[in-house]
C-alpha positions as CSV (number, residue, x, y, z in Angstrom):
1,X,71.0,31.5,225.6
2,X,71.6,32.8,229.1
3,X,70.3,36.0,230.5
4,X,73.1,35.7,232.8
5,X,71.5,36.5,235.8
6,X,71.6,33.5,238.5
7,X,68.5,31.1,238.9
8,X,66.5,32.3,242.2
9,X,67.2,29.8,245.1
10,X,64.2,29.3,247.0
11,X,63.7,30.8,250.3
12,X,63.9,28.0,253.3
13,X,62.8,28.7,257.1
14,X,64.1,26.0,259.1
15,X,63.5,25.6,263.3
16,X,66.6,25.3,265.0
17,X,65.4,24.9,268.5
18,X,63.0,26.8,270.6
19,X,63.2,30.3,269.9
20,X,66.1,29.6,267.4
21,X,65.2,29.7,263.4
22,X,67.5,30.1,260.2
23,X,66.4,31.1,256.9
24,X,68.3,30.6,253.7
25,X,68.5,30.9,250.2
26,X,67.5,33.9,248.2
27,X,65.1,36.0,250.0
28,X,63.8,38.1,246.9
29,X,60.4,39.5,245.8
30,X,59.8,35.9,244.0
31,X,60.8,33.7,246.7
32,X,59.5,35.7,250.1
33,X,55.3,34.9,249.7
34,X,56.1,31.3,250.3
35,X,57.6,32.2,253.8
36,X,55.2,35.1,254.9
37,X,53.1,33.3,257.0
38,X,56.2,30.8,257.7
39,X,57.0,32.0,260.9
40,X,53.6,33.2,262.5
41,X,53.2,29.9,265.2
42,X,57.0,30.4,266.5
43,X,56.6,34.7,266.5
44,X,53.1,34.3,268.5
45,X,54.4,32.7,271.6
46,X,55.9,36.3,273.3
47,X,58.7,35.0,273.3
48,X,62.1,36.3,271.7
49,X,63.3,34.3,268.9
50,X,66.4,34.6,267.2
51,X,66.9,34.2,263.2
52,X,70.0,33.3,261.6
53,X,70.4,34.9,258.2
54,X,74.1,33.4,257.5
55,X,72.2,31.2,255.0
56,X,70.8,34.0,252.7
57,X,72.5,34.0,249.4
58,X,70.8,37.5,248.6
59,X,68.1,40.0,249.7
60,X,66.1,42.6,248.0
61,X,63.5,44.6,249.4
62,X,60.9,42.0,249.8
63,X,63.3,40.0,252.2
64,X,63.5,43.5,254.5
65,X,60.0,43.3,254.4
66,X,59.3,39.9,255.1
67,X,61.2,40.6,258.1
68,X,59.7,43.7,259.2
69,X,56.4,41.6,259.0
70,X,58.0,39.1,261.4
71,X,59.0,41.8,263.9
72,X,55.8,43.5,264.0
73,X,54.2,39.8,264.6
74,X,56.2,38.9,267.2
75,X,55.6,42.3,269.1
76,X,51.9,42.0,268.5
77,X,52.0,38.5,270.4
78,X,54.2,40.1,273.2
79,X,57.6,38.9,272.2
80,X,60.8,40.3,270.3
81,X,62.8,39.4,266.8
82,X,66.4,39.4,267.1
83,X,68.6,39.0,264.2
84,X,72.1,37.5,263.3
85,X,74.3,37.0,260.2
86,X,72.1,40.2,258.4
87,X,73.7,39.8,255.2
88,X,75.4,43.4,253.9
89,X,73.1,43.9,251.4
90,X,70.0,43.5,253.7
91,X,71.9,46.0,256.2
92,X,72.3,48.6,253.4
93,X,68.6,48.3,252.2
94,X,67.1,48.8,256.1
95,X,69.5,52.0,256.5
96,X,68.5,53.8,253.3
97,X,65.1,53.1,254.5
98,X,65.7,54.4,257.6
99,X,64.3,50.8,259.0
100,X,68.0,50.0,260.8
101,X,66.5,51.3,264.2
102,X,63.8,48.3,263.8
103,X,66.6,45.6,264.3
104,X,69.3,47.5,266.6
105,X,71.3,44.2,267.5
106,X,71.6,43.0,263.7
């Protein structure tokens, strides 16, 4: 019998190129502790690096905070997270938390 809610993709981080990742799938309270730590080599450089989201199926509030994590990691090694392809529902959660200032260029 189905519950009817949709099996949870799992979260993927892939490296695009320096500075460049992608992450994709569902990034939802039981798919985001696999990534946490995902990114921490490519955020440490001080370097900005830019992640595509236009492969995230769906976001709660886990996925804002996995990156709000990110972000704070990449400014604590000197560097900036900028985003692109934040997913409406991910927008939507970062302004009713009053978080959208965080990520101005998303």
């Amino acid at each position: 019998m189905s519950t009817g809610a949709a099996a949870v993709q799992p979260a993927t981080l892939t490296r695009l190129g320096p500075g460049r990742l992608a992450l994709g799938g569902d990034l939802v309270i039981d798919a985001v502790a696999a990534l946490w730590d995902a990114a921490a080599e490519d955020l440490a450089g001080g370097e900005t690096v830019t992640l595509s989201l236009d492969g995230v199926r769906r976001a709660d509030s886990a996925g804002v905070a996995l990156l709000v994590e990110w972000l704070r990691a990449a400014r604590a090694g000197g560097g900036e997270l900028r985003l692109s392809g934040l997913p409406a529902q991910m927008r939507a959660i970062l302004a009713v938390s009053d978080l959208d200032t965080l990520f101005p260029d998303a």
